[in-house]
N, C-alpha and C positions, 0 to 999 in steps of 0.2 A: 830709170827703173831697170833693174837687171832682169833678165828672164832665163832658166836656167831647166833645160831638158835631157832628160836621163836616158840611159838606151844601157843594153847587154847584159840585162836579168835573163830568167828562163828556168828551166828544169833540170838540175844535174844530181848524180851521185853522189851518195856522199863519199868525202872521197877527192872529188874533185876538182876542179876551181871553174871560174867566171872571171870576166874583167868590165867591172861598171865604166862608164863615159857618161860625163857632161859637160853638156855642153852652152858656154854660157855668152849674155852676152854682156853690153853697157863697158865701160872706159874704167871701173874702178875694180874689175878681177884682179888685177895683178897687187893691189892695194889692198887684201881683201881676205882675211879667214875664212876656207871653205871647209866643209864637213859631209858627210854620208852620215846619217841617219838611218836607223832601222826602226820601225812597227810591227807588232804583232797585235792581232783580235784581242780586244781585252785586257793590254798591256800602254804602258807607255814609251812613246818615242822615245829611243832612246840615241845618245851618238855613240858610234860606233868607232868613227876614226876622224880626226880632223890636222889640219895642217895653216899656217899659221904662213902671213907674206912672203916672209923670210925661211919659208921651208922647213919650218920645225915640226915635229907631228907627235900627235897624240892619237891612242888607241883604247878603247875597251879593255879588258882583262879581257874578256872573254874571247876577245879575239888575235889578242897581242902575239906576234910569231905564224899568224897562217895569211892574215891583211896586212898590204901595203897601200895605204895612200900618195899618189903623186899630184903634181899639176904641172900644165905646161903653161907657162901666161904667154908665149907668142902667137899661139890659138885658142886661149881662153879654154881650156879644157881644164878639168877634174876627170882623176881615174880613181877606182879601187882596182886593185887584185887581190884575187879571193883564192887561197890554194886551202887542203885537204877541208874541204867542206862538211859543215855537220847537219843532221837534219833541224837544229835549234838555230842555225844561222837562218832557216826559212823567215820570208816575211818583206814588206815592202821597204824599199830600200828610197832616200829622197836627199838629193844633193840639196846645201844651203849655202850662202854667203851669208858672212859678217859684214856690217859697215867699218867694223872692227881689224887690226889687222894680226891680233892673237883673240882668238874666243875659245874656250873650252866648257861653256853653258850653253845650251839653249837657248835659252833667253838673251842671248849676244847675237842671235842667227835672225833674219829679219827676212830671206826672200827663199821662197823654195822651190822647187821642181814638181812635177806630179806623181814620179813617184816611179819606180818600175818593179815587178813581182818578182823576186828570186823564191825557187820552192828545191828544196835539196833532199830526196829521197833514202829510206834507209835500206 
């Protein structure tokens, strides 16, 4: 079972940037489609940015050119970086692995983190 904890949300301008971490654990990260997800009230999860074993990545429109998604697999981490921040980026933010090792669904994403609150003021 993987377990996967998220850290470096918070409050910024918009304007901005942030840089997500997670941190994961279990033998098959490096085998493995991870993704950053974002929630808003009233909305559905959506992904925002995802990366693929082999390092390929995929992004949202709505974010494409301000996020980079990386990973390092010889510490099991996922990052985002977040640069000129909008206040629609606000919302909680939850890393996921694939058992998969390309996922660009949801429904491809099977274990997730708890979540951490990015809030980006105007």
């Amino acid at each position: 079972q993987v377990q996967l904890v998220e850290s470096g949300g918070g409050l910024v301008q918009a304007g901005g940037s942030l840089r997500l971490s997670c941190a994961a654990t279990g033998s098959i990260f490096s085998l493995s489609a991870m993704g950053w997800f974002r929630q808003v009230p009233g909305k559905q999860r959506e992904l925002v940015a995802g990366i693929s074993s082999g390092g390929s990545t995929n992004y949202a429109d709505s974010v494409k050119g301000r996020f980079t998604i990386s990973r390092d697999n010889a510490q099991n981490r996922l990052y985002l970086q977040m640069n000129s921040l909008k206040p629609e980026d606000t919302g909680v933010y939850y890393c996921a692995v694939s058992t998969l090792p390309i996922a660009t669904m949801q429904s491809a994403y099977n274990s997730w983190g708890q979540g951490t609150q990015v809030t980006v003021s105007s």
